[in-house]
N, CA, C and O atoms as a GROMACS GRO file, in nm:
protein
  584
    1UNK      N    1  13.413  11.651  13.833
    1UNK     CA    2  13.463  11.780  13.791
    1UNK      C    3  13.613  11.795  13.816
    1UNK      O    4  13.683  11.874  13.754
    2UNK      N    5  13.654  11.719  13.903
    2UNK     CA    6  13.814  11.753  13.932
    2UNK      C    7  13.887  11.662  13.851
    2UNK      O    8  14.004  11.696  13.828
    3UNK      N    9  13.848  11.556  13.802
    3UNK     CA   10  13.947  11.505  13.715
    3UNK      C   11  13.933  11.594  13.531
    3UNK      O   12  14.010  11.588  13.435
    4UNK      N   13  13.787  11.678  13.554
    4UNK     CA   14  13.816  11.747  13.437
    4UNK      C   15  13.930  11.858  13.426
    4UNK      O   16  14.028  11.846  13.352
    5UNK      N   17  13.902  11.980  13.520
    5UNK     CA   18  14.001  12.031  13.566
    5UNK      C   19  14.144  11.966  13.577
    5UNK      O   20  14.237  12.047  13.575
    6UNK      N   21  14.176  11.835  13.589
    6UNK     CA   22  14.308  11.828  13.616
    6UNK      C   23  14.361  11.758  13.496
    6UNK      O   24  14.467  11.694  13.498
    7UNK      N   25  14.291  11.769  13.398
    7UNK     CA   26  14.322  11.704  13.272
    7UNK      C   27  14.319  11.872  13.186
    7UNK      O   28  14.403  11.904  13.102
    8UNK      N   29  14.208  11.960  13.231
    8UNK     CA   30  14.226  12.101  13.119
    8UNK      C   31  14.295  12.174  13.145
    8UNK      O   32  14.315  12.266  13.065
    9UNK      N   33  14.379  12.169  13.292
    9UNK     CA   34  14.527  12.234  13.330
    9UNK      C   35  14.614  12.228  13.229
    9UNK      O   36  14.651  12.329  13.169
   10UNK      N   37  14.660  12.092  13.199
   10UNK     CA   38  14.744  12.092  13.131
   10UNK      C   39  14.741  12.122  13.011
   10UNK      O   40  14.851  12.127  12.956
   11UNK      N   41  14.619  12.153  12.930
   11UNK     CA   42  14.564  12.177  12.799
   11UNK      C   43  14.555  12.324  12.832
   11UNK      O   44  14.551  12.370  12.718
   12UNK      N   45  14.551  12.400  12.893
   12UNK     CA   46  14.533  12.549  12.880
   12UNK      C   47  14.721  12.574  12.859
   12UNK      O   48  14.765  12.659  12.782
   13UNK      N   49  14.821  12.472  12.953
   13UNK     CA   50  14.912  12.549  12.953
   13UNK      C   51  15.006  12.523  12.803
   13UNK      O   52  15.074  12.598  12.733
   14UNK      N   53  14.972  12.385  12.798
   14UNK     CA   54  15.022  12.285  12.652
   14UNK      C   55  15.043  12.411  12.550
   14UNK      O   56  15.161  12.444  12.536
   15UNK      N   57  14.953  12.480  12.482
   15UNK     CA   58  14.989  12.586  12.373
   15UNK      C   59  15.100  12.644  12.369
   15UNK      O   60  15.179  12.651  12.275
   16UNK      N   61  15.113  12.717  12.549
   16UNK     CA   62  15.254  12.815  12.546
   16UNK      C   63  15.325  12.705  12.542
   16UNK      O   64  15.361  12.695  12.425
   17UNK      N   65  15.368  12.615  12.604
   17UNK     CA   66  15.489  12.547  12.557
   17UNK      C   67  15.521  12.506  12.437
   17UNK      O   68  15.642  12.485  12.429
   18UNK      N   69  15.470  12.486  12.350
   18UNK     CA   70  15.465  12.446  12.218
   18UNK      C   71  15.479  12.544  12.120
   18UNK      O   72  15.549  12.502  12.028
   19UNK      N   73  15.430  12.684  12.100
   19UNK     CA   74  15.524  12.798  12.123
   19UNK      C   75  15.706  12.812  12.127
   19UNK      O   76  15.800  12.813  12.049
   20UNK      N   77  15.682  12.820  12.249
   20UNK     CA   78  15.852  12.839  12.330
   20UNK      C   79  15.938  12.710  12.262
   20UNK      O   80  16.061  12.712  12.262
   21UNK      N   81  15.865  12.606  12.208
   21UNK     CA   82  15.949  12.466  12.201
   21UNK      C   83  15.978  12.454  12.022
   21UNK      O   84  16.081  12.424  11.961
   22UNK      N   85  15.847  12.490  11.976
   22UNK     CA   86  15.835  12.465  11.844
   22UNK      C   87  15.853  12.581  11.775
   22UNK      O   88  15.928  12.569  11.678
   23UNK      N   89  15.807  12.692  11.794
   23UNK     CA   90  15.767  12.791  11.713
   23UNK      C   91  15.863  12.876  11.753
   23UNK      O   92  15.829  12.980  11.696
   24UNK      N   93  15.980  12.905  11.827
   24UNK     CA   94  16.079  12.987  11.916
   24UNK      C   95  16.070  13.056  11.799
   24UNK      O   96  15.972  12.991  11.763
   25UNK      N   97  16.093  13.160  11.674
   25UNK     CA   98  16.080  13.224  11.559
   25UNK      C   99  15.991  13.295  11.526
   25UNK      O  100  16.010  13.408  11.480
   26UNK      N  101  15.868  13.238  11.546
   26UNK     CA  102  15.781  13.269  11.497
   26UNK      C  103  15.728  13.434  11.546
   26UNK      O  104  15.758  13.480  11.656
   27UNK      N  105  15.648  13.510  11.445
   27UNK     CA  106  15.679  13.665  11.573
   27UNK      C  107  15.588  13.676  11.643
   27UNK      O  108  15.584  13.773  11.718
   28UNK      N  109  15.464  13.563  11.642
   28UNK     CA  110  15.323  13.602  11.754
   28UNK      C  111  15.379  13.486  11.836
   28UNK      O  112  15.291  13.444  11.911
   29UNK      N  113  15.474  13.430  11.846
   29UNK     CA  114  15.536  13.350  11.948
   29UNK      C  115  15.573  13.476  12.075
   29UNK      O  116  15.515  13.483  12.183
   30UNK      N  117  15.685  13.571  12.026
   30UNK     CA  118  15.705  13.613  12.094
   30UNK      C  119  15.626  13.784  12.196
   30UNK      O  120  15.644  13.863  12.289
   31UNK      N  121  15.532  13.742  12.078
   31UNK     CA  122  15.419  13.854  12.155
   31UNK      C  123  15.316  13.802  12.247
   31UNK      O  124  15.263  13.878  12.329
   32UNK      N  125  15.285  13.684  12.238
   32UNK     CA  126  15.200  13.572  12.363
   32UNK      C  127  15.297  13.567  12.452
   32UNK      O  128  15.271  13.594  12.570
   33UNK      N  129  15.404  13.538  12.419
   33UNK     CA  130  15.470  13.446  12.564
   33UNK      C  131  15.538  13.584  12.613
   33UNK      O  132  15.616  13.571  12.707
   34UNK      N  133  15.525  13.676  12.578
   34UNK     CA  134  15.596  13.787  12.670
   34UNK      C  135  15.472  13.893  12.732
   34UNK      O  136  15.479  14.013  12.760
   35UNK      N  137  15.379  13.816  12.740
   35UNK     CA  138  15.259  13.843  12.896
   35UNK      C  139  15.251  13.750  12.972
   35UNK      O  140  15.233  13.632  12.942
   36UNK      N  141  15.271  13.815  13.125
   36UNK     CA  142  15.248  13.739  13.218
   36UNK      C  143  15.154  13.608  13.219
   36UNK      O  144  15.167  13.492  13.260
   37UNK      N  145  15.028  13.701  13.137
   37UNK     CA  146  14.902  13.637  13.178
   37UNK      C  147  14.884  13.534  13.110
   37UNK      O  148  14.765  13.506  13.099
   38UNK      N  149  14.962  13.459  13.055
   38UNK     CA  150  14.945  13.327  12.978
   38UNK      C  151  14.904  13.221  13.096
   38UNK      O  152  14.844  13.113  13.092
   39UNK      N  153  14.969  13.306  13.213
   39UNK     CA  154  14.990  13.170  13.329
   39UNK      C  155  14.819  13.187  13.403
   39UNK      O  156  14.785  13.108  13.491
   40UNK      N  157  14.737  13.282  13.361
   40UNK     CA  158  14.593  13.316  13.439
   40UNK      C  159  14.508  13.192  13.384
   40UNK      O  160  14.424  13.164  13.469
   41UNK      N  161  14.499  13.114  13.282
   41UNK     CA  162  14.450  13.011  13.288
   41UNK      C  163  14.421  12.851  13.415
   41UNK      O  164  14.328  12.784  13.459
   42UNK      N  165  14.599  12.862  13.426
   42UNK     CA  166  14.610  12.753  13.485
   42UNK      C  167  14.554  12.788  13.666
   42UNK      O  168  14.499  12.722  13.754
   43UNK      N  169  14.613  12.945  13.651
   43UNK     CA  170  14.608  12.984  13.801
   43UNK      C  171  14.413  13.039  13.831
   43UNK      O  172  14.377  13.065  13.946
   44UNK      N  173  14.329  13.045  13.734
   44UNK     CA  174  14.194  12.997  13.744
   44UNK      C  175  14.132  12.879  13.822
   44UNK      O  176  14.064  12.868  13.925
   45UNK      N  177  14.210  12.756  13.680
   45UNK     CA  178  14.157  12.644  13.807
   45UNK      C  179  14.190  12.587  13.890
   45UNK      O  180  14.135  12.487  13.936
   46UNK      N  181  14.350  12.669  13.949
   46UNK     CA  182  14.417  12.634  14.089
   46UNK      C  183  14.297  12.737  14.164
   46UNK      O  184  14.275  12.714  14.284
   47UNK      N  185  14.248  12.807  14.122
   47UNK     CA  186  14.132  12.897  14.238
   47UNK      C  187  14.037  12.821  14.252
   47UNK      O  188  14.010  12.776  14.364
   48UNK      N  189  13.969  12.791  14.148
   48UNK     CA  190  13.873  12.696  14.126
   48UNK      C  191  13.876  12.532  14.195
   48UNK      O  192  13.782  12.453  14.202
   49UNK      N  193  13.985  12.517  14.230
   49UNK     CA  194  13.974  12.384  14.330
   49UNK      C  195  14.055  12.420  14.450
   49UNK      O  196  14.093  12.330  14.524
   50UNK      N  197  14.093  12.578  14.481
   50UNK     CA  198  14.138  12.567  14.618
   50UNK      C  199  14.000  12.632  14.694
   50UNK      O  200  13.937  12.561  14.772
   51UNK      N  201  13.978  12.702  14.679
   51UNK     CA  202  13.880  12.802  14.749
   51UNK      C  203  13.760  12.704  14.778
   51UNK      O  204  13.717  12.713  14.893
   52UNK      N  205  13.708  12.627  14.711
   52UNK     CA  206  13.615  12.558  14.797
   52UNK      C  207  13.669  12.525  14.936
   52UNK      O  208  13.637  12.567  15.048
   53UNK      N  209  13.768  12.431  14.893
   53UNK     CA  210  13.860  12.373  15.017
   53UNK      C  211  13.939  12.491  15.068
   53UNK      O  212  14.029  12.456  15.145
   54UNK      N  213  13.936  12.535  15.061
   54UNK     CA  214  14.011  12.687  15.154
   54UNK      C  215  14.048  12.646  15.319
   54UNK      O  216  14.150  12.668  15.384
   55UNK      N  217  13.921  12.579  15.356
   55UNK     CA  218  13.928  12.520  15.518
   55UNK      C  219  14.016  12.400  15.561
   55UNK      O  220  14.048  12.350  15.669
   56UNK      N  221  14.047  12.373  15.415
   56UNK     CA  222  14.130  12.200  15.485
   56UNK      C  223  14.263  12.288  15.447
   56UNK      O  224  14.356  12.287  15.527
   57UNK      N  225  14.273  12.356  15.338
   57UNK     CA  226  14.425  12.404  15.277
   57UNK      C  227  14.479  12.517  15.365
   57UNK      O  228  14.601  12.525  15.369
   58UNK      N  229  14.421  12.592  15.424
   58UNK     CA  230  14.477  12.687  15.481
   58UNK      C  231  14.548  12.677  15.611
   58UNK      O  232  14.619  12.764  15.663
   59UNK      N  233  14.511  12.528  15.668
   59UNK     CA  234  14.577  12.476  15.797
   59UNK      C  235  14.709  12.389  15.744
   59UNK      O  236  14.800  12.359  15.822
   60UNK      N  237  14.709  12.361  15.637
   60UNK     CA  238  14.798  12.202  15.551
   60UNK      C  239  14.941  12.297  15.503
   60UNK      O  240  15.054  12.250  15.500
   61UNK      N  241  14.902  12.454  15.466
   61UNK     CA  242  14.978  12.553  15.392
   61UNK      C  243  15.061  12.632  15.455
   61UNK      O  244  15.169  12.667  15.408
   62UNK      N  245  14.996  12.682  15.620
   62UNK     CA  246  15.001  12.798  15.726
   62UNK      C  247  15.116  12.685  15.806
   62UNK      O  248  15.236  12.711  15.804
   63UNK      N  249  15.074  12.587  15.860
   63UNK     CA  250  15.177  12.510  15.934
   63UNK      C  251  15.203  12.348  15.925
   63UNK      O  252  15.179  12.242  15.984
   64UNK      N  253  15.256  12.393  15.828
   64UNK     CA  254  15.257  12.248  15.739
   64UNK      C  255  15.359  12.178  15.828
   64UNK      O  256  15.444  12.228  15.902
   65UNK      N  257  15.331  12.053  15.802
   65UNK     CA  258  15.398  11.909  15.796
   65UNK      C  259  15.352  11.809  15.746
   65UNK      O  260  15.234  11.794  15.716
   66UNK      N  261  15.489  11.682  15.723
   66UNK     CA  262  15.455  11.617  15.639
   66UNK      C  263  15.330  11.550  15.638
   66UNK      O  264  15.282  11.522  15.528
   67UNK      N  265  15.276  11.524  15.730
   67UNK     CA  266  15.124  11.437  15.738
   67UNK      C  267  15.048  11.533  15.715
   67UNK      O  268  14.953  11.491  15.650
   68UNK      N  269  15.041  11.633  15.732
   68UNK     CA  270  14.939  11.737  15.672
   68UNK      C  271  14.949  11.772  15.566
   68UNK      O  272  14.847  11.827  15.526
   69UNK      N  273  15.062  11.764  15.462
   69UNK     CA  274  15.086  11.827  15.294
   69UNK      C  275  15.059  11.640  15.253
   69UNK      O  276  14.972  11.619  15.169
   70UNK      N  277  15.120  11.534  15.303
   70UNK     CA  278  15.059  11.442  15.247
   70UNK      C  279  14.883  11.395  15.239
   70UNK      O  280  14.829  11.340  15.143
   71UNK      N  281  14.830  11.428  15.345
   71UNK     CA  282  14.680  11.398  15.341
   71UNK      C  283  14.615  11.500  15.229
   71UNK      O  284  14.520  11.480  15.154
   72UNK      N  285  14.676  11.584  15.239
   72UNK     CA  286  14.618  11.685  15.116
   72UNK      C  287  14.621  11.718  15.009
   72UNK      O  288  14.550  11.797  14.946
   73UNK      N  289  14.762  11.616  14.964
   73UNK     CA  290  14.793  11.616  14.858
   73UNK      C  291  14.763  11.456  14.823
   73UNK      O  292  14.807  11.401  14.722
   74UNK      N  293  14.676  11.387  14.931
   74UNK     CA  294  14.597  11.233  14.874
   74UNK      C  295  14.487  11.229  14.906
   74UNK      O  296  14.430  11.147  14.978
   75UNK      N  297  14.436  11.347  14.837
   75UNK     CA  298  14.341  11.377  14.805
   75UNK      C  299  14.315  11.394  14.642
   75UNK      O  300  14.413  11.433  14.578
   76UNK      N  301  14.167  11.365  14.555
   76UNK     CA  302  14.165  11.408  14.445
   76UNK      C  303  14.171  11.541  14.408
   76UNK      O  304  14.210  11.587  14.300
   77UNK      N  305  14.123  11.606  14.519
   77UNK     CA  306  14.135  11.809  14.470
   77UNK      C  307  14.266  11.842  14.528
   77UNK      O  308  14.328  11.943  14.497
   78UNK      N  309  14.306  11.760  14.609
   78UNK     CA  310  14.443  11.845  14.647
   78UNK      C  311  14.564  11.777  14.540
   78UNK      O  312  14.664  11.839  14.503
   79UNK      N  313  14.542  11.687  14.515
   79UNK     CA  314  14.665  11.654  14.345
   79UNK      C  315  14.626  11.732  14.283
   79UNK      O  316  14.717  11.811  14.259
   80UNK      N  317  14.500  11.770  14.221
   80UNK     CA  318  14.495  11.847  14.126
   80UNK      C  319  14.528  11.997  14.152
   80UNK      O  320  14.571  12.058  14.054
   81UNK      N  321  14.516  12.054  14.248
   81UNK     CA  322  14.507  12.147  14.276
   81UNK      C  323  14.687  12.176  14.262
   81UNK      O  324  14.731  12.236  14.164
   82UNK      N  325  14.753  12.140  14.340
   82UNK     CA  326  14.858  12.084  14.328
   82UNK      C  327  14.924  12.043  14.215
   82UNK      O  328  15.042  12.079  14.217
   83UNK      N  329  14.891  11.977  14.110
   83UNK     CA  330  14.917  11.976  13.982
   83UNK      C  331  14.892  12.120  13.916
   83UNK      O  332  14.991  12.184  13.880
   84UNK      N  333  14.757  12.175  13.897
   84UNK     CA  334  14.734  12.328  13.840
   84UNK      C  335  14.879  12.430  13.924
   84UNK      O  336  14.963  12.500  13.865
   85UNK      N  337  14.869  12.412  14.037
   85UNK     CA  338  14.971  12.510  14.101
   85UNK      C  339  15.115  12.481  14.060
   85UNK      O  340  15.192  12.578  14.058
   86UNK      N  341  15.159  12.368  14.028
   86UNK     CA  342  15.303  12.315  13.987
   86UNK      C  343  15.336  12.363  13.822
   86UNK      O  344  15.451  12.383  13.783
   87UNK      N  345  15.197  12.379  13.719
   87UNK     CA  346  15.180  12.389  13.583
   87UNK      C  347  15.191  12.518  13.555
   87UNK      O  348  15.258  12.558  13.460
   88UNK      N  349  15.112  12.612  13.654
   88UNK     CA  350  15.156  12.740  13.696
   88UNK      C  351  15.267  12.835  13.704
   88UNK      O  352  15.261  12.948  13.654
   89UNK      N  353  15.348  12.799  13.754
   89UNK     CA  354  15.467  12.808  13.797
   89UNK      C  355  15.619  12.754  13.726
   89UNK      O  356  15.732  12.803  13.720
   90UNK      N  357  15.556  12.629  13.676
   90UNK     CA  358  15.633  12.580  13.568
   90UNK      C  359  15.642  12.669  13.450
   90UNK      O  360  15.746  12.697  13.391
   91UNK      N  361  15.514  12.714  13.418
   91UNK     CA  362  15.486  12.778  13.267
   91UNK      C  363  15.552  12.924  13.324
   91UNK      O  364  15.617  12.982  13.237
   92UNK      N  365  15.547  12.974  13.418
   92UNK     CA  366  15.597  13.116  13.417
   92UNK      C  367  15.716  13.116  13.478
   92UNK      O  368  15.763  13.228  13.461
   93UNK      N  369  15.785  13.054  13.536
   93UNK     CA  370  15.963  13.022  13.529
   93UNK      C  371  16.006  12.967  13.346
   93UNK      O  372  16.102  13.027  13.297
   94UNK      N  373  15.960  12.894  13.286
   94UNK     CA  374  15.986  12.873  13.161
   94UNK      C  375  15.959  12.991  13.073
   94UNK      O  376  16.059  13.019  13.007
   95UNK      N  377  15.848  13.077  13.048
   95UNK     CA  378  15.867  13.208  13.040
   95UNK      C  379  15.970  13.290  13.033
   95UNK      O  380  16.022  13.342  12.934
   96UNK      N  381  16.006  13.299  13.186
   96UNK     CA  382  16.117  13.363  13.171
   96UNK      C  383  16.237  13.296  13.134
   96UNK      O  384  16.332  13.373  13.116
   97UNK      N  385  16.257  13.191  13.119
   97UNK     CA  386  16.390  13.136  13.036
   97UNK      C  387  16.356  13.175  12.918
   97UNK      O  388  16.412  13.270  12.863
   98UNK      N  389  16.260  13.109  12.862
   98UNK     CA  390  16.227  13.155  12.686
   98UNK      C  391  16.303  13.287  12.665
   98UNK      O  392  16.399  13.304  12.590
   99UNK      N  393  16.226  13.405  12.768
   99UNK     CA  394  16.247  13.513  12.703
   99UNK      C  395  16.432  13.560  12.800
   99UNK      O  396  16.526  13.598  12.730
  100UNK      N  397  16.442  13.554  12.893
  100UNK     CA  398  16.579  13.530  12.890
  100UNK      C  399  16.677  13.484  12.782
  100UNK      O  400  16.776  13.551  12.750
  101UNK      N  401  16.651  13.385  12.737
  101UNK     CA  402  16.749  13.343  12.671
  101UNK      C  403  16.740  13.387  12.536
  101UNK      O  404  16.836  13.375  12.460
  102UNK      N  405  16.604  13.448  12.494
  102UNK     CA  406  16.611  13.518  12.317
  102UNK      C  407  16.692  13.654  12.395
  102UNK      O  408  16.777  13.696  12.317
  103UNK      N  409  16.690  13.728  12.518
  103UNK     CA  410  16.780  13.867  12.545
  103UNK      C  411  16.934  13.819  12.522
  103UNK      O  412  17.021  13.889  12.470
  104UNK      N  413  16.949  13.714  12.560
  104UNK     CA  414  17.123  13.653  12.552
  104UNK      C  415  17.188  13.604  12.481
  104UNK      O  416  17.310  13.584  12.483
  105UNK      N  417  17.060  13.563  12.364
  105UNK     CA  418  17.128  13.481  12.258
  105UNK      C  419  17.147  13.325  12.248
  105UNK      O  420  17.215  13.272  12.160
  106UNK      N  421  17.073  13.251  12.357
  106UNK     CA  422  17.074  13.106  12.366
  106UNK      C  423  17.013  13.111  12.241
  106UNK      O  424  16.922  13.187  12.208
  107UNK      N  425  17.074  13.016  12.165
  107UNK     CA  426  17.007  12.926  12.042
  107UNK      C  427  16.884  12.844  12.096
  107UNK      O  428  16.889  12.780  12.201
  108UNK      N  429  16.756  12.853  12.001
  108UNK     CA  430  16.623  12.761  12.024
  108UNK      C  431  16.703  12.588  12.024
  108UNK      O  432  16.651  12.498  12.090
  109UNK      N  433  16.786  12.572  11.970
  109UNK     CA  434  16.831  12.425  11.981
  109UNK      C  435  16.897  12.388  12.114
  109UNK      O  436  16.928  12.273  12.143
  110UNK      N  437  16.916  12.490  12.189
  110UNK     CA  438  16.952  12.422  12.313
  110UNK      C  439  16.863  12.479  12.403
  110UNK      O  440  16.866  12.415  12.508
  111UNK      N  441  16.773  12.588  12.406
  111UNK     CA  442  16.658  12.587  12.490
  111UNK      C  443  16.549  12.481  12.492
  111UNK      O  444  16.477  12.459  12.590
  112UNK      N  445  16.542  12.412  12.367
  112UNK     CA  446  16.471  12.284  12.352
  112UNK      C  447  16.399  12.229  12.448
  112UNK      O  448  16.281  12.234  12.484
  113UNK      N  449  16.534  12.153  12.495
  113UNK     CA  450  16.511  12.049  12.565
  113UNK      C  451  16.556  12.088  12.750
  113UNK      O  452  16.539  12.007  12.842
  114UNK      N  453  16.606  12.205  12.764
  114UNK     CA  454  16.557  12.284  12.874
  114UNK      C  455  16.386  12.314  12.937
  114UNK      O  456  16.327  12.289  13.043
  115UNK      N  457  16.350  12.381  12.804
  115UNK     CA  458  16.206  12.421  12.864
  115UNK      C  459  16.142  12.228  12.830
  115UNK      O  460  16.032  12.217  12.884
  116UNK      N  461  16.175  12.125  12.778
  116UNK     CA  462  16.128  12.005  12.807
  116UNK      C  463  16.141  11.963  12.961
  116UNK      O  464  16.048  11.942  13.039
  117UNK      N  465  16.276  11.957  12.986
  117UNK     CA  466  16.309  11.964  13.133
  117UNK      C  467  16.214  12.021  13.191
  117UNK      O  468  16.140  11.942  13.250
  118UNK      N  469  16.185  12.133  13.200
  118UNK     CA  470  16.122  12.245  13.265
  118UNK      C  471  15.943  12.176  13.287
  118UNK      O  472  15.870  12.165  13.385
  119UNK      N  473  15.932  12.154  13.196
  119UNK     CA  474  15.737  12.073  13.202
  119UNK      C  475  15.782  12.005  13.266
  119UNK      O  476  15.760  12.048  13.379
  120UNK      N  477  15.863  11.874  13.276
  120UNK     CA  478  15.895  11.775  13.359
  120UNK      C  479  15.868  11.799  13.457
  120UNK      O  480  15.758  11.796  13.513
  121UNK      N  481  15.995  11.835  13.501
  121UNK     CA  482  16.077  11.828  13.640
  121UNK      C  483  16.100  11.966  13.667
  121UNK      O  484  16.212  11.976  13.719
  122UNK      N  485  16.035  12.092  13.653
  122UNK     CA  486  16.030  12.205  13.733
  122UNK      C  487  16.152  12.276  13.751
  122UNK      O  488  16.208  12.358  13.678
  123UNK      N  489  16.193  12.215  13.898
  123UNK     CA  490  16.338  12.267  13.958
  123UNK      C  491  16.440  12.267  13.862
  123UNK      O  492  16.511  12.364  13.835
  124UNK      N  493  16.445  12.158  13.814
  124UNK     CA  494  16.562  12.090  13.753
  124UNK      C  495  16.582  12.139  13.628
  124UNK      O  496  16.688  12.113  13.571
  125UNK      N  497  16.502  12.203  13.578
  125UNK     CA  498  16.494  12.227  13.434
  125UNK      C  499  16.516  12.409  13.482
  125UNK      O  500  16.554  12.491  13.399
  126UNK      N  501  16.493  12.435  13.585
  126UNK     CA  502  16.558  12.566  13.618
  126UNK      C  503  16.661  12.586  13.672
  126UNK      O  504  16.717  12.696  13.679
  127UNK      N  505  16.717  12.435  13.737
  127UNK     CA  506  16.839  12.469  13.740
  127UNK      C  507  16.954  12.482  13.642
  127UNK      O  508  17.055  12.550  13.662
  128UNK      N  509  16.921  12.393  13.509
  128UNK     CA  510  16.944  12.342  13.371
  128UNK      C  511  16.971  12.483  13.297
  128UNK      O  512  17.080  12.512  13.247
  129UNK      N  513  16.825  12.588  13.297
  129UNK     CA  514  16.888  12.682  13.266
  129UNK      C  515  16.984  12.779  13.316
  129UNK      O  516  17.065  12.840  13.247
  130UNK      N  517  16.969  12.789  13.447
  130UNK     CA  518  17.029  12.868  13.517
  130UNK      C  519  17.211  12.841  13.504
  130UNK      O  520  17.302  12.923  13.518
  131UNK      N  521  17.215  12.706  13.477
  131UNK     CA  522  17.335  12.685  13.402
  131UNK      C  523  17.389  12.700  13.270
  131UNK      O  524  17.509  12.693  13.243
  132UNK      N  525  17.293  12.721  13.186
  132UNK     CA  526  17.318  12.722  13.009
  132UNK      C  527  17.299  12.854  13.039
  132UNK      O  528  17.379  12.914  12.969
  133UNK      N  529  17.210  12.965  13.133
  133UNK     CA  530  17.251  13.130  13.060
  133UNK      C  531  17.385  13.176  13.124
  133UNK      O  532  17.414  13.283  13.071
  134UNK      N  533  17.495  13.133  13.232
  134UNK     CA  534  17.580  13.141  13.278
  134UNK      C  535  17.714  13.157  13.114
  134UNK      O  536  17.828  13.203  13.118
  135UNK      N  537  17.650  13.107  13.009
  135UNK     CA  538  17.728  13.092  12.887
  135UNK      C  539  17.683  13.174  12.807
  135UNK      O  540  17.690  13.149  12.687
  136UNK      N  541  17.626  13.292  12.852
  136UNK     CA  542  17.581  13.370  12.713
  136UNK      C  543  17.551  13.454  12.775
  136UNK      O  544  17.479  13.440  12.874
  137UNK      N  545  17.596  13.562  12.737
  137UNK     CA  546  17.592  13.714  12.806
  137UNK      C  547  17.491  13.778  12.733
  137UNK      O  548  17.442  13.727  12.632
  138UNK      N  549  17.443  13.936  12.797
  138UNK     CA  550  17.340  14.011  12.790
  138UNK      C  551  17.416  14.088  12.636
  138UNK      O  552  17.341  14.113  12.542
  139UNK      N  553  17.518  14.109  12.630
  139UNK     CA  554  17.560  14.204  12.517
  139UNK      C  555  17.594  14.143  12.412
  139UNK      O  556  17.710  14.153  12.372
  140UNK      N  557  17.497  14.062  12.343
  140UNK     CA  558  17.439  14.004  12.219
  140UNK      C  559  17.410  14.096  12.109
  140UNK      O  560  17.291  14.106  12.082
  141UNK      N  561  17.502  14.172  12.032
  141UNK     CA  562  17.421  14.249  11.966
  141UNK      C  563  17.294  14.159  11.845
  141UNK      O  564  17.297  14.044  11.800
  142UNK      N  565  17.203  14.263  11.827
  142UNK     CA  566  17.090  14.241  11.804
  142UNK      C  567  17.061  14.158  11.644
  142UNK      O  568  16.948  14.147  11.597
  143UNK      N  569  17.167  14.112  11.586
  143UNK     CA  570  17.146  14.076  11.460
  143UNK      C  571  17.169  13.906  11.541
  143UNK      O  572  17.062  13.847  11.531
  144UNK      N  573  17.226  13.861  11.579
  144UNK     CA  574  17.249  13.759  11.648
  144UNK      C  575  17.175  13.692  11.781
  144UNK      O  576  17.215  13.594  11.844
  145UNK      N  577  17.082  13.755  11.802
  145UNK     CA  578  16.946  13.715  11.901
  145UNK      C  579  16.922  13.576  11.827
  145UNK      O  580  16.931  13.548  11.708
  146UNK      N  581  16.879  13.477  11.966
  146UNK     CA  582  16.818  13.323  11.897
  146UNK      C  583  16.687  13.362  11.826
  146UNK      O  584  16.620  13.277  11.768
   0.00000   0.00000   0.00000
């Protein structure tokens, strides 16, 4: 069951990105991806494989160190779990770039490969934006939105 889960994580979140990546235009693009709850999928079966384990995670989480976040994260429910929680978080920081950057006026051709970054590599793809909206201000008038 956990390698199903850690394979339908990424398939619940796959749509919104593809969305935000492909479809940035489209107008039920921007009526999905501007609810929170796109991210209640992934954060399901991060419940769904923490709460059994609740007893090993809540000591690994509360006073962590490295031998305790590594044993738990070499584990099969704790990667996955761990994976769902990273996909999570990914998808709703990318969110808010998406929709950040249609308020500022980033062009979909250079959010691209930001929110690509962003599935990747998380941080990095937020730090990526956090540098490209530094170039585009809030007072976009409205004919000129990406």
């Amino acid at each position: 069951m956990t390698g199903a889960l850690f394979i339908l994580t990424f398939a619940v979140a796959a749509p919104f990105w593809a969305l935000m990546i492909l479809l940035p235009h489209w107008s039920w693009t921007a009526r999905i991806i501007s609810s929170p709850l796109i991210v209640l999928p992934a954060l399901a079966i991060y419940a769904l494989l923490v709460i059994p384990a609740f007893g090993d995670v809540l000591p690994a989480v509360a006073s962590p160190t490295l031998g305790g976040v590594r044993d738990l994260l070499g584990t099969s429910n704790g990667a996955a779990a761990a994976w769902a929680h990273m996909l999570a978080f990914d998808l709703f920081v990318g969110r808010w770039a998406w929709l950040d950057s249609r308020e500022r006026g980033v062009p979909a051709l250079v959010m691209a490969p930001v929110l690509v970054l962003t599935i990747l590599l998380g941080p990095l793809g937020l730090a990526a934006y956090l540098a490209v909206r530094s170039r585009w201000s809030t007072d976009v008038p409205p004919g000129r939105r990406a």
